[in-house]
N, C-alpha and C positions, 0 to 999 in steps of 0.2 A: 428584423433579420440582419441587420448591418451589423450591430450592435453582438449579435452570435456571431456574426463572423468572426467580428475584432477579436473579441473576446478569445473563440477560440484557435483562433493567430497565437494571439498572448502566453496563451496556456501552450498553445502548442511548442512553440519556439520555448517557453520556458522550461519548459520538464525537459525538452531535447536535451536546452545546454546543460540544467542541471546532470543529466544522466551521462550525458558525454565528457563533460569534465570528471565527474567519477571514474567513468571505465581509460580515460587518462591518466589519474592519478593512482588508480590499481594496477595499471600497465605499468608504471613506473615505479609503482612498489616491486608488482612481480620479478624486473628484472635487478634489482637492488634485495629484498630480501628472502632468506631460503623459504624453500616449499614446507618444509615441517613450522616454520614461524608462522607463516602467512595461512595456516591451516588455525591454527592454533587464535589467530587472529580474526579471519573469518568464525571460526566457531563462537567467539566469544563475542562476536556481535551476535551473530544469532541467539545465543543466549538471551543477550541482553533486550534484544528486540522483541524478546517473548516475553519479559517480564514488564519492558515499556507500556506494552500492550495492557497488559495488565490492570496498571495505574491508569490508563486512559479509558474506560466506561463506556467507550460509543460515542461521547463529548462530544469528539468531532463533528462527526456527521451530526449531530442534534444539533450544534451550533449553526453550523449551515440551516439546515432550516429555522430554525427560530429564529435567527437574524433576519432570513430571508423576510419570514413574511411579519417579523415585530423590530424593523431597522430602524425604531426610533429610539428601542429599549437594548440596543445592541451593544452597549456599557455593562446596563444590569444583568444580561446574560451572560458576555464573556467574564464580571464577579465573580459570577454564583458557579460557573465551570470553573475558574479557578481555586477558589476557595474548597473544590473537593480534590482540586486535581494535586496543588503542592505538597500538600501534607503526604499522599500517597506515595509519591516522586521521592520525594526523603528517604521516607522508609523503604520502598526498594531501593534505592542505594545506599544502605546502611545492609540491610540484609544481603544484597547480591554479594557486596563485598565481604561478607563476614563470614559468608556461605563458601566464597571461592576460597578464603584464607583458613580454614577449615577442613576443605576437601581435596583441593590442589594448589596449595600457597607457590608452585613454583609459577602459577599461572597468575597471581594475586596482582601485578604490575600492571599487565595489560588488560585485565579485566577494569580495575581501578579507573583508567582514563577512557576503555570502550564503554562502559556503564555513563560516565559522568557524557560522553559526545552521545551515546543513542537516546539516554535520557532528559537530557537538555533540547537536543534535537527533536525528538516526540512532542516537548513542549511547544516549541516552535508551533507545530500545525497545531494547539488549541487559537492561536496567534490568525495563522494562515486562515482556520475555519471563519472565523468572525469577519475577515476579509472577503472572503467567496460569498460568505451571506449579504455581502454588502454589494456583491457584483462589482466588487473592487478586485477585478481580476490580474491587473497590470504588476497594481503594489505586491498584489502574490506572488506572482513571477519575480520581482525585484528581489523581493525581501528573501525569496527562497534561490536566489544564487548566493550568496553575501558566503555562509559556509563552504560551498564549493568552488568557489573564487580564492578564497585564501589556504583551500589548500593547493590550490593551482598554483599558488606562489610559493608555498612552504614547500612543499614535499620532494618538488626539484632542484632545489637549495638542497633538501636533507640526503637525497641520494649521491648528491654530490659532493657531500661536506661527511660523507659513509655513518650515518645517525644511526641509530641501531631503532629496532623494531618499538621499543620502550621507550625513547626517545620522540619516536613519530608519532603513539599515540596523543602524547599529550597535546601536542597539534592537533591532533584530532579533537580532542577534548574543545582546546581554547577555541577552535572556530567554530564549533556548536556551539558555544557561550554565547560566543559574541553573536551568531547570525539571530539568537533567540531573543537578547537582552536588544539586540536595536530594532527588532521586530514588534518586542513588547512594548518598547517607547514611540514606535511611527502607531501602532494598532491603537494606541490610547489617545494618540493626540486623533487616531483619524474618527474615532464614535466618541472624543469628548467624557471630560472623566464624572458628569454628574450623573448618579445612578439612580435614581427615581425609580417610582414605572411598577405595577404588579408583572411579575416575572412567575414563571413557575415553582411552586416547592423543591426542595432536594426530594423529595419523597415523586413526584411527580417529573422530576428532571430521569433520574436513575429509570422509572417505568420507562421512558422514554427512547434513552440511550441502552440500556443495559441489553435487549434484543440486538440492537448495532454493535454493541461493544463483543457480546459471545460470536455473533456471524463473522466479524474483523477477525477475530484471536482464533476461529477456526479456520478461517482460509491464510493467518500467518503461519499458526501452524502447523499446514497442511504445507505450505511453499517450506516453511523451517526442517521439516520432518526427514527429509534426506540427509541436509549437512550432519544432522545430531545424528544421526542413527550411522551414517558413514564413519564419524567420529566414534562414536564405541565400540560397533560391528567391524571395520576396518583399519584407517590409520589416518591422521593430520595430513598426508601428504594427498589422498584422495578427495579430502574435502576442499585441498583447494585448486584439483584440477576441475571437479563440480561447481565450484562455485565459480571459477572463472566462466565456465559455458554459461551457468545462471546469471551473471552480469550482462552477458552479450543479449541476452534472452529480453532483460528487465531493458537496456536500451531500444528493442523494438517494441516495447509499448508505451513507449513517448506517445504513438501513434494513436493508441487508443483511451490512454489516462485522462489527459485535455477533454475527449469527448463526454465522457461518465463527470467530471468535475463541471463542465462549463453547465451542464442538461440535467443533474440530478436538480436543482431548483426548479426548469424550465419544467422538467417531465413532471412536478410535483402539482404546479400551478395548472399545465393542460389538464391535468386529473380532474381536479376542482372547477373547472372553467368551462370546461366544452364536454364532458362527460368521458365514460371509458370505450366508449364508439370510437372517438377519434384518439385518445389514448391506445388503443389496440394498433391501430394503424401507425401513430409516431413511432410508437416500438417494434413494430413489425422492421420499419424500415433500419433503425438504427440497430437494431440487432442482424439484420440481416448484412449491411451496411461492415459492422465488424468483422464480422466472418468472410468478406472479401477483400477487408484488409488484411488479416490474417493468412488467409493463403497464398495474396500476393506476395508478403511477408517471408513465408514459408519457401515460396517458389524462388527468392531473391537470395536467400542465406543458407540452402541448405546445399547446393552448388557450389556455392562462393567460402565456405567454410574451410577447409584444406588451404585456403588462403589465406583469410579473415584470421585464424585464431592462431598459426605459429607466429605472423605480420604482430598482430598485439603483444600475445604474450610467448614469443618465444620458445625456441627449441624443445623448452624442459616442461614445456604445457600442453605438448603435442599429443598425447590423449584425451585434453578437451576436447581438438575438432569432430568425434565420434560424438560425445558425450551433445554438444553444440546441435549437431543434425538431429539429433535424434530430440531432443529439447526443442526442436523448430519444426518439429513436426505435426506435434499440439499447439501451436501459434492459433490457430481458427478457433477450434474449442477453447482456449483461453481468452481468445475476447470475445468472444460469446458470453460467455461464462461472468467477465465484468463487467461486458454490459448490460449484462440480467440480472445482475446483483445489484446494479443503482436501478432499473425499469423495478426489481421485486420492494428495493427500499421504498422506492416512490409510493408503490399500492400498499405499504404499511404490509407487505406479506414476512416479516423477517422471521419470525416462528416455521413457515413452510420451511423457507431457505436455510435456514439452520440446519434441521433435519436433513437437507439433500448434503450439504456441503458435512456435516457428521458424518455420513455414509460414508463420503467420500474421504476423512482423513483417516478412519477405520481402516479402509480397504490398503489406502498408502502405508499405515502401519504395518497390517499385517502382511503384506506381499513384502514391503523392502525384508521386513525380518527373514522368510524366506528366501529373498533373491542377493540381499546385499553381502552375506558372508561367502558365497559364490562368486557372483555376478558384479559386485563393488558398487562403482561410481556409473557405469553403462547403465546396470539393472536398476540403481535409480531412478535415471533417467527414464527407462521405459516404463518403471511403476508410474511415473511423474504424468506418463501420456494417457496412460488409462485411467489414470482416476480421474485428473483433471476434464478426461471428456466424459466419466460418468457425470462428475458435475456439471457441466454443461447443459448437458440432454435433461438431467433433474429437475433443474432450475427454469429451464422452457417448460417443463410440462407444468408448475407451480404457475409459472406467470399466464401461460393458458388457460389454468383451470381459474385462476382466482379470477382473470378478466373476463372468464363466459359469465359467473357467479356473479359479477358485479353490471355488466350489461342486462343481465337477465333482471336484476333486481331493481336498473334502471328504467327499464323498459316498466315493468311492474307498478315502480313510483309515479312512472308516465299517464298509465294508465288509468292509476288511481285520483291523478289529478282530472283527469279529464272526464271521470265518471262522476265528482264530484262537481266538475262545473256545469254540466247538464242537467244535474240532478235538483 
């Protein structure tokens, strides 16, 4: 129990600083570059974050576990992930760009160095996962400030020295390189570069991940599906008073990220070890557990917002603070909702959860298409509240039914042992 603590201390404070140093360095942007750039800018991460996605198969999370419980073969695992993941990486950034210089070349600049930072960055957490598998939780936290440190140092130089929006990304670029490439050299010295060991097939690795990999790319995007849709449906300038609110949003689950990261191993091993009796129970609590963070969350920031978002960003961003409340309103159901997506990864349910969480970026589609050529960047938001608690509710009733299903069949095993030692 100590050891859960540390750990998620570690994790905790780490994701804080990392998140908080961003919503710094967007603060800083916002008041140094216009709203139609910084829209333009926001979108084109987005983009590129759905296409990151892409390239990454589920990796991650597979990595986590297979490290977890084959940490002596945790070289030849993070190989054989890399080995599918580079070649992919290349080619969306060959295509992203070729695709943007094509369709909207006046955009071609800043897609260029957002593609090269989201997808070097991406890389990074094949890095990080091999780390969590090792319960090397500290070096995680380390390795994943490195990027958000240096632009702490660049970017109020650049506002100050008046850099233009083209200019900052490539900063952005160099310190995703660089947080990736000292990542990939501390991760190899720490599992040691001889690879031995039977490992899983590619054909066996993909069955593995690729259930992980489609549940990821549907809850990104289901989270992406506003920005893009505000972006065609309406204008650059509303995407990035929405996306300011959704920055504020993504720092209040510092709170709950740490938990899902330190306990997807943890909850994996209870599985296996003490049966789904006391698995029902771990999860009851930690999910219930969320959901009082979350509306204490809720009850904290949706008062305080009339404050919180002109104080950040600014005069000219003052129709975030509507967009911000309303966004903090689903705080409960959104950690529900992650913490039921690492208790459903754990029970190997990721087929149920697909299904819920499809429902749900369905429904986000079709309501913004309705609400958002009206309603804009607000009616976003309020699509953002309802779906995300349809997935919520989804995803409890999946982890309920599959843990009756699995006690019931325990029980049965039980039984059958005992009939035959009688017998």
């Amino acid at each position: 129990m100590k050891r859960i603590g540390i750990d998620l201390s570690l994790a905790a404070l780490g994701h804080f600083l990392e998140k908080s140093i961003g919503l710094v360095v967007i603060t800083i942007l916002v008041r140094h570059i216009d709203k139609v750039s910084m829209g333009q800018f926001f979108y084109a991460i987005s983009v590129c974050s759905i296409v990151a996605m892409l390239t990454e198969l589920g990796t991650s999370r597979h990595l986590v576990r297979a490290v977890a419980g084959d940490t002596g073969h945790a070289a030849a695992h993070l190989q054989q992930v890399l080995r599918l993941r580079l070649p992919l990486l290349l080619i969306a950034l060959v295509l992203v760009n070729l695709s943007v210089s094509l369709v909207a070349p006046s955009l071609s600049t800043i897609f260029l160095f957002c593609s090269i930072y989201v997808l070097a960055g991406d890389l990074y957490y094949t890095f990080s996962a091999t780390l969590l598998g090792m319960r090397a939780v500290a070096a995680r936290a380390l390795t994943g400030l490195i990027g958000p440190c240096v632009l702490l140092l660049i970017v109020p130089f650049a506002a100050y020295r008046q850099w233009s929006l083209e200019q900052i990304v490539i900063a952005y670029a160099l310190s995703s390189l660089l947080m990736t490439g000292i990542s990939w050299r501390f991760t190899l010295r720490r599992v040691g570069r001889k690879v031995g060991g039977a490992v899983t097939s590619l054909r066996e690795l993909l069955g593995s991940s690729l259930p992980l990999f489609i549940l990821g790319l549907l809850m990104l995007a289901h989270a992406r599906a506003d920005e893009i849709m505000l972006a065609n449906l309406r204008n650059f300038s509303e995407v990035a008073a929405y996306v300011a609110a959704y920055k504020l949003a993504e720092v209040s689950r510092t709170l709950i990220r740490p938990i899902t990261m330190v306990f997807f191993p943890i909850m994996s091993a209870t599985l296996v070890e003490h049966g789904p009796g006391r698995y029902r129970r771990d999860a009851r609590r930690l999910i219930g557990g969320s959901a009082a963070i979350g509306l204490l969350v809720a009850f904290v920031v949706i008062p305080l917002a009339p404050f919180i978002v002109p104080w950040i960003f600014g005069a000219a961003y003052s129709e975030a603070t509507v967009i911000t409340q309303i966004l903090f309103l689903v705080t409960p159901a959104l950690f529900i909702g992650q913490m039921a997506v690492t208790v459903a990864n754990a029970l190997r349910l990721d087929r149920p959860a697909i299904g819920i969480v499809t429902m749900g970026l369905i429904a986000n589609i079709l309501l913004n298409a309705m609400i958002i050529p009206q309603w804009g960047a607000i009616g976003a938001a309020y699509t953002t509240v309802a779906t995300e608690s349809l997935i919520a509710v989804g995803l409890l009733f999946v982890i309920e039914r599959g843990l009756r299903e699995r006690i019931s069949a325990h029980a049965d095993a039980d039984e059958t042992r005992l009939s035959e030692r009688w017998s």
